[in-house]
C-alpha positions as CSV (number, residue, x, y, z in Angstrom):
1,X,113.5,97.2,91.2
2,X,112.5,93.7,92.6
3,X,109.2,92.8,93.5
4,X,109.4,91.5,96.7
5,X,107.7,92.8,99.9
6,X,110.1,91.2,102.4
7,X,110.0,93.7,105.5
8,X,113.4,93.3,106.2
9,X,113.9,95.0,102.7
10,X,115.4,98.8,102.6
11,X,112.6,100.7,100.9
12,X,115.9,101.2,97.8
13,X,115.1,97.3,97.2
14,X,111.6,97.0,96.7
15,X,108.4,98.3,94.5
16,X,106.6,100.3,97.0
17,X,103.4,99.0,98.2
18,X,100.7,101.1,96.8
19,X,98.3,102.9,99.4
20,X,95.3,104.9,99.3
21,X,95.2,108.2,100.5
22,X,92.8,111.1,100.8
23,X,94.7,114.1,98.9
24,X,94.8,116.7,101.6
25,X,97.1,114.7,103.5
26,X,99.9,115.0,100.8
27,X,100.2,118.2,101.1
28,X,97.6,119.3,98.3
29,X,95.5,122.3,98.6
30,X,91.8,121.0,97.6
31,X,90.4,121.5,101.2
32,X,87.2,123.7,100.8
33,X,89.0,126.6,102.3
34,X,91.9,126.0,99.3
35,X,94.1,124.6,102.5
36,X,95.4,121.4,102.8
37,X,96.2,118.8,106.1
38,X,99.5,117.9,105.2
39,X,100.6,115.1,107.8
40,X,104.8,114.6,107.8
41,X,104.5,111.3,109.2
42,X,102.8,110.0,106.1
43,X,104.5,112.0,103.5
44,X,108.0,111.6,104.9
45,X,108.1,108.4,106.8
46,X,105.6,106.0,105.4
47,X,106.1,108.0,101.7
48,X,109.8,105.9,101.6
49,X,107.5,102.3,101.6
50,X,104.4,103.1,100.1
51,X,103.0,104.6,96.5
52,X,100.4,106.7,97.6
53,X,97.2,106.5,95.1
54,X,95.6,110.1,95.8
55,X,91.8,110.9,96.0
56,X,89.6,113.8,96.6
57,X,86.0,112.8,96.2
58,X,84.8,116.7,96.7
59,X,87.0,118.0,94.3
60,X,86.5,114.8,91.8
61,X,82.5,115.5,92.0
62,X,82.8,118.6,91.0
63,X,82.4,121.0,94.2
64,X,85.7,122.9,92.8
65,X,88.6,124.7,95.3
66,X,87.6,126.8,97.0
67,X,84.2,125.5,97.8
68,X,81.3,126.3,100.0
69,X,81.8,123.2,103.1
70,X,79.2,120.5,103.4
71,X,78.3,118.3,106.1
72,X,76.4,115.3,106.9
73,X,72.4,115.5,107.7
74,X,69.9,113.1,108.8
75,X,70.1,109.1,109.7
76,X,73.2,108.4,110.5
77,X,72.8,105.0,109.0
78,X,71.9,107.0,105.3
79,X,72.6,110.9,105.7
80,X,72.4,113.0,103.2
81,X,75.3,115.9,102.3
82,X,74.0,119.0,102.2
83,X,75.9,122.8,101.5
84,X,76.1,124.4,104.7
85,X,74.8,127.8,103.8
86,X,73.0,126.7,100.8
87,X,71.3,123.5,101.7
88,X,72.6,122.3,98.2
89,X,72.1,118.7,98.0
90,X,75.4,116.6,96.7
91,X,74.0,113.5,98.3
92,X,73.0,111.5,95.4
93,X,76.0,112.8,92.8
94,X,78.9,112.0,95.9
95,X,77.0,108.3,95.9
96,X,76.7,107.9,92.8
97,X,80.6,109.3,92.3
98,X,81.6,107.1,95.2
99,X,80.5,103.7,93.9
100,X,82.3,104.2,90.4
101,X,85.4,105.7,91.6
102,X,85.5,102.5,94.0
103,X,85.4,99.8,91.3
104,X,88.2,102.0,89.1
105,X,91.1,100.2,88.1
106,X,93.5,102.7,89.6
107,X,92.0,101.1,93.5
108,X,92.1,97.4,93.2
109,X,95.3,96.2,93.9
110,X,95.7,98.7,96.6
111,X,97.3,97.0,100.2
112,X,95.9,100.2,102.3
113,X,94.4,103.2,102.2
114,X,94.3,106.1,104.9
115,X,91.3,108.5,105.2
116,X,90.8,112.3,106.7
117,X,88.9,112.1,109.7
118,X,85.7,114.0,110.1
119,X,85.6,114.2,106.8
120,X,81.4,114.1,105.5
121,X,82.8,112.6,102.7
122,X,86.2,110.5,103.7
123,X,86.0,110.0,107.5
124,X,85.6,106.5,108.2
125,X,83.7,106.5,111.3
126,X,82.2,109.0,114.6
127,X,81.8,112.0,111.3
128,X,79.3,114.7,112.7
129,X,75.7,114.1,111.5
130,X,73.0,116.7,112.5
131,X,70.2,116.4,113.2
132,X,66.9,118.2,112.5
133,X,67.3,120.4,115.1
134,X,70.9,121.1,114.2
135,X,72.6,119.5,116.5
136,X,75.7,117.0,116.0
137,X,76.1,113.3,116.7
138,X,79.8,111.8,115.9
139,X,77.8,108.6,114.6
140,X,78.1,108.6,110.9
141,X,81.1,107.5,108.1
142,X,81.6,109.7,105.3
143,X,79.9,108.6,101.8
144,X,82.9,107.9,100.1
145,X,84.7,106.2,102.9
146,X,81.4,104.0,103.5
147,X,81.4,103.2,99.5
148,X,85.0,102.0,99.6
149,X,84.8,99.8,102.9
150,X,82.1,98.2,101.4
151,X,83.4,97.7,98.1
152,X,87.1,96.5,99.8
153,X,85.9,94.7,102.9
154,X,89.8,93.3,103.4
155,X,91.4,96.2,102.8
156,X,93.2,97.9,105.5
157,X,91.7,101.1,106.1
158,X,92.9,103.9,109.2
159,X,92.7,107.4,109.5
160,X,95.4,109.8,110.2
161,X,94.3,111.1,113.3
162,X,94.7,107.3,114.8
163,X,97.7,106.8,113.4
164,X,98.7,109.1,116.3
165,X,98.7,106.2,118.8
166,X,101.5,103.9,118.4
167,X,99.2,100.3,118.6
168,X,96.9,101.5,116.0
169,X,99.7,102.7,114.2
170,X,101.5,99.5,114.3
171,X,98.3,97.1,113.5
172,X,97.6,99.2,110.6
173,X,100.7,99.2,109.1
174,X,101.4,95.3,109.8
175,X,98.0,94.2,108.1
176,X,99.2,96.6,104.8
177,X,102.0,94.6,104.7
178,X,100.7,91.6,105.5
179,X,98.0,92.1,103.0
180,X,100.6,93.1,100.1
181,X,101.9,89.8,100.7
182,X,98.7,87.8,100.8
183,X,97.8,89.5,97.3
184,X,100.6,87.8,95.7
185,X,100.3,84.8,96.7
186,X,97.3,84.7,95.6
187,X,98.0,86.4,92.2
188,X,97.6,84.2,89.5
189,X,97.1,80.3,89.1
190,X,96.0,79.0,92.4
191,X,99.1,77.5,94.0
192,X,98.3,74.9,97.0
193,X,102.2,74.9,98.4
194,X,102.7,78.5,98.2
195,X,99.7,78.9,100.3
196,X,100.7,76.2,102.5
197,X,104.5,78.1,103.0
198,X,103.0,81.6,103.5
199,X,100.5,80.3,106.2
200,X,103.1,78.9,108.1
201,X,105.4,81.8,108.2
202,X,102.5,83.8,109.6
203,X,101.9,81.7,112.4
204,X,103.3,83.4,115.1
205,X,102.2,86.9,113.6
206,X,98.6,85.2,113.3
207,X,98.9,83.7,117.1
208,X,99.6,87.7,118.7
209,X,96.6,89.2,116.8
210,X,94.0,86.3,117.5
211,X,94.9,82.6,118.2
212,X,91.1,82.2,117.4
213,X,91.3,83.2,113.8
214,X,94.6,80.6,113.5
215,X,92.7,78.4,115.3
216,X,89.5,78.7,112.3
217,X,92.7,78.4,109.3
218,X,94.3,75.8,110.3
219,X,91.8,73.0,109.6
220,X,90.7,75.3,106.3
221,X,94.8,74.9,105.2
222,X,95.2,71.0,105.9
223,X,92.1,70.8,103.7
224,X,93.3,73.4,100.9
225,X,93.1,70.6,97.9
226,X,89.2,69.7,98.9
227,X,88.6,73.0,98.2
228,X,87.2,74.6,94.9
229,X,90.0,77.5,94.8
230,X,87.9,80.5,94.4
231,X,85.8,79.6,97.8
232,X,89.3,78.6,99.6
233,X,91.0,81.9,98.6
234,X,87.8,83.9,99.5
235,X,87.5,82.1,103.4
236,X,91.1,82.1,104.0
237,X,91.8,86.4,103.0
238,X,88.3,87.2,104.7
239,X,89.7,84.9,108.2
240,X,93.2,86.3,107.5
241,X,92.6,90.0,107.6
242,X,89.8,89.8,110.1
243,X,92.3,87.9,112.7
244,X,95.2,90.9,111.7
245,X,92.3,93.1,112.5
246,X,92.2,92.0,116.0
247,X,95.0,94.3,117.9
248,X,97.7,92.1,119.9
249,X,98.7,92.5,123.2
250,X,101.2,92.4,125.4
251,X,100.5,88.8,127.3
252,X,99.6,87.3,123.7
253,X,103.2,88.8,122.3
254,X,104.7,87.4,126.1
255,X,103.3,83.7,124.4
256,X,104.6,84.1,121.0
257,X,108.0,84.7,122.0
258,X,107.7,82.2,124.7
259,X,107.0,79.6,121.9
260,X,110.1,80.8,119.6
261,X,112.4,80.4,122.6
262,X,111.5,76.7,122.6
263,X,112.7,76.4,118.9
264,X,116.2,77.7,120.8
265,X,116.4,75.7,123.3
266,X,119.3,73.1,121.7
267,X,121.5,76.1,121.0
268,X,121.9,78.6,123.5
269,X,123.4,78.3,126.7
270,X,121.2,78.2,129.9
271,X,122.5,81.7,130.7
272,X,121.7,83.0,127.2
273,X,118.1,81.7,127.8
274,X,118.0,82.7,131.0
275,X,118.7,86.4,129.6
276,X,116.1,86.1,126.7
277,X,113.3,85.7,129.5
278,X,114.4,88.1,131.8
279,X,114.0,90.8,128.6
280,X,110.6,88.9,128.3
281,X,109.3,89.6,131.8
282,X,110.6,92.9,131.3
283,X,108.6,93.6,128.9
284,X,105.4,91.9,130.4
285,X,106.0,94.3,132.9
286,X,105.9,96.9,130.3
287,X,109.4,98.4,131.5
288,X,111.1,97.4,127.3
289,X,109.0,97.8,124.4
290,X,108.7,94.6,122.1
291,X,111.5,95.6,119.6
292,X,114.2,94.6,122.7
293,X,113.5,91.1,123.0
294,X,112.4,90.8,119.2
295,X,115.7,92.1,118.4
296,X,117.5,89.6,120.5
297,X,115.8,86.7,119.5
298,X,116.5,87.7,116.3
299,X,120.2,87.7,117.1
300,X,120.3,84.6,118.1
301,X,118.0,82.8,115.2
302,X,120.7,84.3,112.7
303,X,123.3,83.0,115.0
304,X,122.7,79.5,115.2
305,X,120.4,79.9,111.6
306,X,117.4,78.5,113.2
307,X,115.9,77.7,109.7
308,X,111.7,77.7,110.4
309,X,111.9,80.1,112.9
310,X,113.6,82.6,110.7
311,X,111.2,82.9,108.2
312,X,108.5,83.6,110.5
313,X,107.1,87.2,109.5
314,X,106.4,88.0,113.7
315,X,109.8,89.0,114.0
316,X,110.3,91.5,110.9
317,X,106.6,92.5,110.2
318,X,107.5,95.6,108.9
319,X,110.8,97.4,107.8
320,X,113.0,97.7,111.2
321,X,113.5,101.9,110.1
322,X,109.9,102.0,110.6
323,X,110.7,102.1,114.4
324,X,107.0,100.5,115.3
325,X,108.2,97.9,118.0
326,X,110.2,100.7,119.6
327,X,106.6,102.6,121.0
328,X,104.7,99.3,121.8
């Protein structure tokens, strides 16, 4: 096993990239009913890429299987958790629980993590809180899931339910990969040219999601040396992941592969490049999804080995079996 996280890898070549994952969503029975939420897209598809780091913060706080449900109660902001029948009060062993199992070793280093919706403990956001006169606002996070997005603000972070639509899907999984990547090159001593390289392969990946945030790192790169290293690597991940965050669309993706048919301008015919933005349009017109004229841009790049443009990560985000590009 190699430890590269090119995207263009088979998942045979690489170390997967290790994810966080609420248990019931493998297939485990520690629901509070001794069921579980099994989700096949996650254990079969995305199972072949990542390492999948399992968590169940009722089971791990003691509430056993099977267990009497809980739910949230109270400000929304702060709820408690609370037994349903009993009125038991978990709230300040599932926050005290939460903020150590966090910091554990066995969650830094993760690239991702995906959460149960609804969850009172793991749903990342709209989770049921009731009020005092017992009725429900979708307005609350979970307690654990508001512990770890606090603790790992960068981190990618999605819940299965969303993964259902095919432009959440796809942002999600590009910033996991995107954010294995940025862990490494950051691993270790603090390395100005590696920086420097990995920046400018993400240009065009950074100019779909939000030209604004490559606007913000490209002085902060040119600079990188007047930096003290720890405050560098801590401005450029927080304006990295937060322009990822940003979804792309289709007129900034119509730019971006505007801009990389320039870079082919000296070796393709006037027909070929006339065919290249007719796929375009087509897809501005949303009648192709994005992996047509990725795929034959790509062609041509390897054809006449257009060296800068190659490397860019835009056009292989993610592995091609994934099948992202073919739904947006």
């Amino acid at each position: 096993m190699v430890t590269s996280h090119n995207p263009s890898d088979s998942p045979a070549t690489v170390d997967p990239i290790r994810v966080g994952i609420s248990t019931c969503l493998l297939g485990q029975k520690v629901r509070f009913d001794a069921g579980h939420k099994r989700d096949r897209y996650i254990t079969d598809i995305l199972g072949e890429y990542f390492s999948f780091v399992p968590v169940c913060p009722e089971l791990e706080v003691g509430m056993g299987v099977p267990r009497e449900a809980v739910r949230l109660v109270g400000n929304p902001e702060s709820p408690s958790m609370v037994g349903r029948q009993s009125g038991t009060d978990w709230t300040e062993r599932m926050n005290t629980y939460s903020a150590d199992r966090v910091a554990r070793r066995d969650l830094r280093g993760l690239s991702g993590y995906i959460l149960k919706k609804d969850s009172p403990s793991c749903g990342m956001a709209r989770v049921k809180v009731y009020d005092p006169h017992g009725m429900p606002q979708k307005s609350g996070a979970g307690l654990y899931a508001a512990a770890l997005q606090k603790q790992h603000p960068l981190l990618p972070i999605e819940e299965e339910g969303r993964l259902n639509d095919p432009r959440l899907r796809d942002n999600f999984i590009i910033r996991v990969f995107a954010y294995s990547r940025l862990q490494e090159v950051f691993k270790g001593r603090f390395a100005p040219k590696n920086v420097v390289a990995f920046h400018a392969a993400h240009k065009y990946l950074m100019l779909a999601h939000s030209p604004k945030h490559f606007k913000l790192l490209g002085p902060l790169v040119a600079a990188i040396t007047q930096h003290n290293p720890d405050d560098f690597r801590e401005q450029y991940c927080r304006l990295f992941m937060e322009g990822l965050a940003v979804r792309s669309t289709v007129p900034k993706n119509v730019n971006v592969l505007q801009h990389i048919v320039g870079f082919l301008k000296k070796d393709i015919t006037a027909f070929e490049k006339a065919d290249i933005l007719k796929v375009i349009d087509e897809y501005h017109r949303e009648l192709l999804p994005l992996v047509v004229p990725v795929t034959l841009i790509n062609h041509y790049i390897r054809k006449h080995d257009v060296h800068w443009v190659k490397d860019q990560v835009y056009l292989n985000p993610h592995p091609k079996e994934m099948m992202l590009r073919n739904h947006v």
